[in-house]
C-alpha beads as a LAMMPS data file, in Angstrom:
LAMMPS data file: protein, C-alpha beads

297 atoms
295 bonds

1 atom types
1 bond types

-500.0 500.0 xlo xhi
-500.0 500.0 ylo yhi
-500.0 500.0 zlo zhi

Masses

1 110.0

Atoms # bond

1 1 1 4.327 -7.367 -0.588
2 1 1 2.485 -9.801 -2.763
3 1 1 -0.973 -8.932 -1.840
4 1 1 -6.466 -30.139 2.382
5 1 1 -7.428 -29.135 5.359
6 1 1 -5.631 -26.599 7.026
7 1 1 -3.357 -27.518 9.875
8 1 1 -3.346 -24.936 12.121
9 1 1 0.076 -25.142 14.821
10 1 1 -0.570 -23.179 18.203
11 1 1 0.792 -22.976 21.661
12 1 1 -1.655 -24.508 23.771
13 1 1 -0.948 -21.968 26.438
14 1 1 -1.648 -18.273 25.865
15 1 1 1.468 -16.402 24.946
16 1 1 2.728 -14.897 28.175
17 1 1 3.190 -10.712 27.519
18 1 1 6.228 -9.774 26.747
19 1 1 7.982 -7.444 28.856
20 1 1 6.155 -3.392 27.663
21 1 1 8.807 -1.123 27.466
22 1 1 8.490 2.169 30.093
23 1 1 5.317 4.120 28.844
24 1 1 7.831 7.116 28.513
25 1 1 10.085 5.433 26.270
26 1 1 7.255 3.581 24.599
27 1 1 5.521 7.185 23.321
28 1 1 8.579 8.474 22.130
29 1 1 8.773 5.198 19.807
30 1 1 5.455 5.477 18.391
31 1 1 6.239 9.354 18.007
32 1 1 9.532 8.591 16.124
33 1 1 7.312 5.831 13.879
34 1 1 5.209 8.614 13.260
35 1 1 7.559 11.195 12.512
36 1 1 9.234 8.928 10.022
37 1 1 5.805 8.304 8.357
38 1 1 5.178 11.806 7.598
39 1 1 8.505 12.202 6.086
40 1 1 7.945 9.251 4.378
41 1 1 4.618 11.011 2.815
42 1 1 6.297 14.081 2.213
43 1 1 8.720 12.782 -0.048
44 1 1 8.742 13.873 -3.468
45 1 1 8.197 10.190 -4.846
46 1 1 5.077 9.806 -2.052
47 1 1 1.902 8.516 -2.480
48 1 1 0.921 12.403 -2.250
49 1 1 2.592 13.046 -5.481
50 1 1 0.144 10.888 -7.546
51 1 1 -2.058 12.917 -9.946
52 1 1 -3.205 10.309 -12.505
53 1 1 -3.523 6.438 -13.519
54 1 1 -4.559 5.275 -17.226
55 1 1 -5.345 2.052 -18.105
56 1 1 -3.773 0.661 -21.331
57 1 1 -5.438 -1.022 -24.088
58 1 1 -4.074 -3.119 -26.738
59 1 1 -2.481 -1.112 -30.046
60 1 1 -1.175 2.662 -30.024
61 1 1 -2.120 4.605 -26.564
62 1 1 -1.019 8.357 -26.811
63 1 1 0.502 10.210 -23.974
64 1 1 -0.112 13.963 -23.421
65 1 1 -1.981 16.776 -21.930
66 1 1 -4.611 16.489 -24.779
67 1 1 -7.998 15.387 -23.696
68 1 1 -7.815 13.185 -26.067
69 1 1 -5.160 11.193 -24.834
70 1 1 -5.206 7.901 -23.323
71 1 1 -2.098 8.600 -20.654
72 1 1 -3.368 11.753 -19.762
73 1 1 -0.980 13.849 -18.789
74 1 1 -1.930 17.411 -16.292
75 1 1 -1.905 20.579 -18.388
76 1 1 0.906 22.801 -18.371
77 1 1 3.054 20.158 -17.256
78 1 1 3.588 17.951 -20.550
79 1 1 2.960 19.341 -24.380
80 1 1 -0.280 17.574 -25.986
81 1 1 1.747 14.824 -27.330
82 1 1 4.556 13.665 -25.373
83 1 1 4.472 10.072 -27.120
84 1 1 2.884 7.110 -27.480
85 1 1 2.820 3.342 -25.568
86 1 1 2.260 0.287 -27.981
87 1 1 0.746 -2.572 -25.731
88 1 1 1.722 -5.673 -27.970
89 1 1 1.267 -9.480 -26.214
90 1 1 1.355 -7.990 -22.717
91 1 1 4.509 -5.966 -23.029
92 1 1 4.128 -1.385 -23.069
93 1 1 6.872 0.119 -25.142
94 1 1 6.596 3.908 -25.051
95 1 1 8.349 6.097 -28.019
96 1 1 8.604 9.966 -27.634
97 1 1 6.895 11.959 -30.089
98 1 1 9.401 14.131 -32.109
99 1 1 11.542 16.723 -29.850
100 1 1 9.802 15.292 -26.502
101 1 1 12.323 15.719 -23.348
102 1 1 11.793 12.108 -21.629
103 1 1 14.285 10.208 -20.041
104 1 1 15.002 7.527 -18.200
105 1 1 17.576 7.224 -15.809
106 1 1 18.957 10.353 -16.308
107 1 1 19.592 9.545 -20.173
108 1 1 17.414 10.451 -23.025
109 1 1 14.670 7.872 -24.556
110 1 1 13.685 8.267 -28.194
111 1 1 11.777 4.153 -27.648
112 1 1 11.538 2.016 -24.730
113 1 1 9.958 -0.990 -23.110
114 1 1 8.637 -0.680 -20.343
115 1 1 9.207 -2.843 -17.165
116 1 1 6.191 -2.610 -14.760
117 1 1 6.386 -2.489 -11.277
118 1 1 5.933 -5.987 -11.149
119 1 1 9.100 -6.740 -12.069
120 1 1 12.406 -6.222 -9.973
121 1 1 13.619 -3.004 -12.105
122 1 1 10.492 -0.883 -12.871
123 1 1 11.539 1.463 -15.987
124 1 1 10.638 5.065 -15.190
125 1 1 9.837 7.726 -17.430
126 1 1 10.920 11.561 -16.695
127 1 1 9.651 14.819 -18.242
128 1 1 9.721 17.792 -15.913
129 1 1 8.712 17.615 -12.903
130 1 1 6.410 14.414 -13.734
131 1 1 7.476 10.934 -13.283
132 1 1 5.441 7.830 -14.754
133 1 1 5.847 4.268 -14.908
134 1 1 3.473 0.965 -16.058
135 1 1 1.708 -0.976 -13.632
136 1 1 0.407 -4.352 -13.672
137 1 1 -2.281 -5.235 -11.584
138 1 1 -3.510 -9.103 -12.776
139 1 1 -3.870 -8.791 -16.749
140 1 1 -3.819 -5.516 -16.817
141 1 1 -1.221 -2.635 -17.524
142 1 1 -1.556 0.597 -16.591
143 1 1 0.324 4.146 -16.298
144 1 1 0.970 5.755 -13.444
145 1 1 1.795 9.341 -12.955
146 1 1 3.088 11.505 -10.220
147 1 1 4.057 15.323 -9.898
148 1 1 6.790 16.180 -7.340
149 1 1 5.235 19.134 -7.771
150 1 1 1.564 18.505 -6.983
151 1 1 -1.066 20.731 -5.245
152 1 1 -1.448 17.663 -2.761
153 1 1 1.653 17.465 -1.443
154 1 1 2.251 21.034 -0.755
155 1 1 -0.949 21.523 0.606
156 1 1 -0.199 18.614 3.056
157 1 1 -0.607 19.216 6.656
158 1 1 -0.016 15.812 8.237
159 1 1 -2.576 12.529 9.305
160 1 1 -4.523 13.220 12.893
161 1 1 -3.818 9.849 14.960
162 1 1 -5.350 8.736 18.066
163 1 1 -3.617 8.881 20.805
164 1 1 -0.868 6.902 21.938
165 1 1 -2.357 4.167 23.838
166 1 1 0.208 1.385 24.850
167 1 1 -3.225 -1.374 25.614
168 1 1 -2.967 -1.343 22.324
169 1 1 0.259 -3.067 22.248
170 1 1 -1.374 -6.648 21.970
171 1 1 0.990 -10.141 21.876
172 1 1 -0.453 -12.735 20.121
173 1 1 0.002 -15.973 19.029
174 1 1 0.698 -17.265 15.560
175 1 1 -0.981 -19.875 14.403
176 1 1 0.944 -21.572 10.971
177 1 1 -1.340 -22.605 7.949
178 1 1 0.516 -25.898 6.785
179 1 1 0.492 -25.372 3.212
180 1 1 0.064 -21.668 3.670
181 1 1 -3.581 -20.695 3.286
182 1 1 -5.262 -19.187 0.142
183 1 1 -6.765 -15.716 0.869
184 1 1 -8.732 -14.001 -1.237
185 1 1 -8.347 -10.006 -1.005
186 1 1 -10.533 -7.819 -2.761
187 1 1 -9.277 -4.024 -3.802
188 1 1 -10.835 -0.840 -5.094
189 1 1 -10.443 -2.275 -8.768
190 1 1 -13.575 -4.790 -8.241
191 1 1 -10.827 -7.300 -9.323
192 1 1 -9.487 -9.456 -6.189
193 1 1 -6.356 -11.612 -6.059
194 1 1 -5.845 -14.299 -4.289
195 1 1 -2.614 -14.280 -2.081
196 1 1 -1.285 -16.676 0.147
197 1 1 -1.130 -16.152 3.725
198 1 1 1.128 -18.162 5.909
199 1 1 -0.717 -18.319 9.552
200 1 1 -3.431 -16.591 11.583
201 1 1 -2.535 -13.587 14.192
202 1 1 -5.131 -14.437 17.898
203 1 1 -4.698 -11.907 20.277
204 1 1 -7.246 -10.974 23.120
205 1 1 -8.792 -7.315 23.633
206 1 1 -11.283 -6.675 26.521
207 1 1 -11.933 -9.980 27.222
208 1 1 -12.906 -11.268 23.696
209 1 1 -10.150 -13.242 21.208
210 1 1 -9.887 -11.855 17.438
211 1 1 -8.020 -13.394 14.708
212 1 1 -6.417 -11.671 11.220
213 1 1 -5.053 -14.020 8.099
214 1 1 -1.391 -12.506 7.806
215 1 1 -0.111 -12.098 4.482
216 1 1 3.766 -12.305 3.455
217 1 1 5.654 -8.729 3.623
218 1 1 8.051 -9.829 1.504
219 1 1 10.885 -8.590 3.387
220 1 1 12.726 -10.018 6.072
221 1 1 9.935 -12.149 8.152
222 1 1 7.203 -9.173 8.861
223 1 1 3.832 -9.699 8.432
224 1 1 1.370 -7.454 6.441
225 1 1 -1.847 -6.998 7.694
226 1 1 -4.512 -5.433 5.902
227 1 1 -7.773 -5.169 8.232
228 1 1 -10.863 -3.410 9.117
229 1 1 -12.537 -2.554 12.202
230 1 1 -15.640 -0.533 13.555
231 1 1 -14.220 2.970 13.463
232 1 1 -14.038 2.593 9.834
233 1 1 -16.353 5.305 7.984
234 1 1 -15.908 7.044 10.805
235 1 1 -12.882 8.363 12.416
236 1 1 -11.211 5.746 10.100
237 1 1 -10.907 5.309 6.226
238 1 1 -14.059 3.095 5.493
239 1 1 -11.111 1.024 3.601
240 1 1 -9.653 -0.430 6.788
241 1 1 -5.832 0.402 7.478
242 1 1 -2.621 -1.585 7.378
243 1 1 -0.316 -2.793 9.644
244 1 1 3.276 -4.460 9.540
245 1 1 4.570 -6.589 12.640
246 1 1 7.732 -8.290 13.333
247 1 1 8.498 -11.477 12.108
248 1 1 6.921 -14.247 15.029
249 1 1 9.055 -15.041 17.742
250 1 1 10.934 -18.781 18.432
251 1 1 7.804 -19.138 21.028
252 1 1 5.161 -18.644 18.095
253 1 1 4.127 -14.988 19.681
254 1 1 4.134 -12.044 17.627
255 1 1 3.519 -8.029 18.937
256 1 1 0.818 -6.718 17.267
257 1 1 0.594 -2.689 17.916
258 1 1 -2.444 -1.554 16.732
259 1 1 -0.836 2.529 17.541
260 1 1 1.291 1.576 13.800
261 1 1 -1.489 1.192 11.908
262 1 1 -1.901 3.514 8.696
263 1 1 -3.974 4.428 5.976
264 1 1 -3.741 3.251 2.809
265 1 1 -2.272 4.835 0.056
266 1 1 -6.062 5.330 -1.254
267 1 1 -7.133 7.392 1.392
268 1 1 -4.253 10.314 -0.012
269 1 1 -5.434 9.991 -3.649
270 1 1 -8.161 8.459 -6.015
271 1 1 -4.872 6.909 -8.396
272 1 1 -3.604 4.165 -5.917
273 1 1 -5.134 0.382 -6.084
274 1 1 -5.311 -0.447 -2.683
275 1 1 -6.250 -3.801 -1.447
276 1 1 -8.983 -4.161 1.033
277 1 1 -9.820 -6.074 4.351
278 1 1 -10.737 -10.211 3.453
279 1 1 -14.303 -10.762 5.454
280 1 1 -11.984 -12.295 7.528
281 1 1 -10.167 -9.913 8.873
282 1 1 -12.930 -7.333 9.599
283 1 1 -12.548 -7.041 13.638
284 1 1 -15.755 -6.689 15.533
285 1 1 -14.329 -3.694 17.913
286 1 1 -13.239 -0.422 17.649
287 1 1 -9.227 0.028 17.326
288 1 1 -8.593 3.645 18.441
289 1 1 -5.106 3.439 17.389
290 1 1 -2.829 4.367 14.891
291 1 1 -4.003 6.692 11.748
292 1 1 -7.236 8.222 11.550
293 1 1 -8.933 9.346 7.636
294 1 1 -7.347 12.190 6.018
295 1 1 -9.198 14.898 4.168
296 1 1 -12.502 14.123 2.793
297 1 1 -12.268 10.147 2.151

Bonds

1 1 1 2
2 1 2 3
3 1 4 5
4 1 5 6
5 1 6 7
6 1 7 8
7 1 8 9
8 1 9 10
9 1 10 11
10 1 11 12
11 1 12 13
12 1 13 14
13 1 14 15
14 1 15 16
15 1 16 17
16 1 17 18
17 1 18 19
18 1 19 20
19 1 20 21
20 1 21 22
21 1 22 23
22 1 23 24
23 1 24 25
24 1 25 26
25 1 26 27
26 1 27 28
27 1 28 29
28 1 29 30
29 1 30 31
30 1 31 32
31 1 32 33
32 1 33 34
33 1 34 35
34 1 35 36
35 1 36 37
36 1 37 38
37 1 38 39
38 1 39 40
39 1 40 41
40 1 41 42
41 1 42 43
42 1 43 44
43 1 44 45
44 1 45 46
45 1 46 47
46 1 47 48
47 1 48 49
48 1 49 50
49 1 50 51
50 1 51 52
51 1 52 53
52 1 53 54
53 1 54 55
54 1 55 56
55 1 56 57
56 1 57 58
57 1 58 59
58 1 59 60
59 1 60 61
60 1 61 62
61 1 62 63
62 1 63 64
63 1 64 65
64 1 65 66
65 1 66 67
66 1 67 68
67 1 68 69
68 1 69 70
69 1 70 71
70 1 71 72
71 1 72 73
72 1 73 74
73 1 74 75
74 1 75 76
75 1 76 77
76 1 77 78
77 1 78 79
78 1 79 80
79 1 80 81
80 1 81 82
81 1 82 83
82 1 83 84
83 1 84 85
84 1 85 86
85 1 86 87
86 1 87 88
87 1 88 89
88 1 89 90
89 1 90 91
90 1 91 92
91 1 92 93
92 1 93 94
93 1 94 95
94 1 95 96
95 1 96 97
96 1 97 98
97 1 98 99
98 1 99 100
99 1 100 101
100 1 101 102
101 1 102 103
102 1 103 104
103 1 104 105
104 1 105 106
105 1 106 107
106 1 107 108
107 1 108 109
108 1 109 110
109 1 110 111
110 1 111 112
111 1 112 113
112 1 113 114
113 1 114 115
114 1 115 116
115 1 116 117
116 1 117 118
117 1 118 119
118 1 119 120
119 1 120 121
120 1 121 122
121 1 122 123
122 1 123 124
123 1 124 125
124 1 125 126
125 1 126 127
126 1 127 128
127 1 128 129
128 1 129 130
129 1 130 131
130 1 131 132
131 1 132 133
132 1 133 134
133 1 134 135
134 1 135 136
135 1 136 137
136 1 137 138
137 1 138 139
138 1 139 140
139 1 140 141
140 1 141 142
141 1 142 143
142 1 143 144
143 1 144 145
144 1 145 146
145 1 146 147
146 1 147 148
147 1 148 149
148 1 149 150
149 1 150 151
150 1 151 152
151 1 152 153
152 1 153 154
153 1 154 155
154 1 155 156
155 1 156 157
156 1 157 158
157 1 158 159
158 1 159 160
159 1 160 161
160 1 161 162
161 1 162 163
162 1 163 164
163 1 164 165
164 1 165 166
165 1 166 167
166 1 167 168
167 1 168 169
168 1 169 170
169 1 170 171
170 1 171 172
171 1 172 173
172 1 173 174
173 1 174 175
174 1 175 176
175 1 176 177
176 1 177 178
177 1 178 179
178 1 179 180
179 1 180 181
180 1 181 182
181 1 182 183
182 1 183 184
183 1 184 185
184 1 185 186
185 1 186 187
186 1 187 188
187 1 188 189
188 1 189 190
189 1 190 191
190 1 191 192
191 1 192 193
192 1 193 194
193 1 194 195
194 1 195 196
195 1 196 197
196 1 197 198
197 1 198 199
198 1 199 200
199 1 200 201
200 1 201 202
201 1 202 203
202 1 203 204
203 1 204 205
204 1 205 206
205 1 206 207
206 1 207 208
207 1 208 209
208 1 209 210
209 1 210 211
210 1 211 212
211 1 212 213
212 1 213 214
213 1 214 215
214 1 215 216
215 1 216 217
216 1 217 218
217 1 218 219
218 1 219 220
219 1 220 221
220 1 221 222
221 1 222 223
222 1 223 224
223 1 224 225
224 1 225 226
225 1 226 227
226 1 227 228
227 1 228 229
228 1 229 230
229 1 230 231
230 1 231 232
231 1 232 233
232 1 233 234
233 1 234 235
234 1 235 236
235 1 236 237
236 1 237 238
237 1 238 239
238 1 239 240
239 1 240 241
240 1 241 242
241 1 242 243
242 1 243 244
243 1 244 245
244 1 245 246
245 1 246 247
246 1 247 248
247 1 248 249
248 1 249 250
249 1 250 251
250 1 251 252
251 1 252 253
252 1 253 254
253 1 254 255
254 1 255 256
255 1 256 257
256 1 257 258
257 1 258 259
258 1 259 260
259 1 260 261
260 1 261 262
261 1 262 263
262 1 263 264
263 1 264 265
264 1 265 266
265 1 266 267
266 1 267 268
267 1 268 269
268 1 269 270
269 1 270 271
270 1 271 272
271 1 272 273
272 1 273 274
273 1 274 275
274 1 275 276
275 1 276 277
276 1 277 278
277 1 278 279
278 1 279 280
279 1 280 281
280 1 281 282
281 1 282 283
282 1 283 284
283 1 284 285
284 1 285 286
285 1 286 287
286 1 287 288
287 1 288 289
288 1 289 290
289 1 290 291
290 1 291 292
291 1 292 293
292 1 293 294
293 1 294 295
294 1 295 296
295 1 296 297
């Protein structure tokens, strides 16, 4: 996902709905989606295992459990000084302090540089039971730490959804952006990026038509949606919710079900940088489907 005048190309007819499948078989879909989700959170590398992010500057950062450190590290998991990250010219390289047990794919690391997650082969550091890694989020670099261990996943007890509803299982059309369209998306950093999204989503609800800028997925075709609605702050995270569809169809229509939406990895921890809704793509209706908030965001 990477979170002229534009030539928009439509079907001049409304997309005709495709074919629902049987409401009985169409719950036990979303329930599987769902099911996989919470695995998916439950997993020892999941956005629930995420108990710290540090921002680097340039020079000598240390890494420990010290409150002193700049990569702080939770107590009782990691010594005071576990090492230190030099940020030279853009590029981290972390070097264990003396007798430190880090590795890195299974072998041990005396010095290191480290590939963000930017890059196709993130480098990822290992003491204990904590895992960390450098980010990169515009110009800057941070470190981000998870537990497998942490308080939040064991204490997790799954994500209340609304309930199945298949009128939320919306066709709509897919209108190209010829060059694809710049979007700017803001995120929880105050720092927004501007991505490039390749064509509109229109779909009709109730009687009134809604549009969302699309961004790329990155994958094979899908779309990434990142959008808000009016149940946010309430029985939604105030930071909108995302949603992945299938790539459009040869006819230029695209399924859009609203019961797949899901929180944001920000809603499960204060450590994630999660993009937020473009004006754009704040919907003026309530979407009771998919993911409701979890715990107190």
């Amino acid at each position: 996902m990477t979170f002229g005048p534009v030539l928009a190309v439509s079907l001049l007819l409304a997309p005709a709905p495709a074919a629902p499948p049987a409401p009985a078989a169409y719950k036990a879909e979303i329930e599987a989606f769902r099911k996989e989700r919470d695995v998916s959170l439950r997993n020892d590398e999941g956005w629930l295992t995420l108990v710290g992010l540090s921002w680097l500057s340039d020079g000598e950062n240390s890494v420990g459990s010290s409150s002193k450190s700049r990569v702080l590290l939770p107590k009782g998991k990691a010594p005071e000084t576990l090492g230190v990250i030099r940020v030279e010219k853009g590029v981290a390289t972390f070097t264990a302090a003396p007798g430190a047990a880090v590795t890195s794919d299974g072998k041990p690391v005396t010095a290191i540089v480290l590939k963000p997650d930017t890059s196709r082969d993130t480098t990822r550091l290992v003491h204990g039971s904590l895992t960390f890694y450098a980010i990169k989020r515009g110009s800057k670099l941070g470190i981000r730490v998870k537990d497998r261990e942490a308080a939040t996943l064991k204490k997790f007890e799954g994500v209340e959804c609304f309930p199945v509803d298949a009128g939320w299982r919306l066709v709509a059309t897919f209108e190209t952006y010829q060059p694809p369209k710049k979007v700017e998306v803001p995120n929880i950093l105050g720092t927004p990026e501007t991505q490039k999204s390749p064509g509109a989503l229109v779909f009709t609800k109730d009687g009134r038509t809604h549009r969302i800028d699309a961004l790329y997925d990155g994958r094979g075709g899908e779309l990434f949606l990142v959008f808000g609605d009016e149940t946010n702050s309430k029985e939604t995270y105030g930071g909108g919710r995302f949603l992945t569809t299938p790539p459009p169809e040869k006819d230029g229509t695209v399924v859009v079900d609203f019961n797949r939406a899901i929180n944001p990895p920000c809603v499960f921890t204060p450590y994630a940088t999660c993009p937020l809704p473009p004006k754009q793509n704040r919907l003026a209706m309530r979407v009771t489907a998919g993911e409701k908030t979890y715990g107190k965001h």
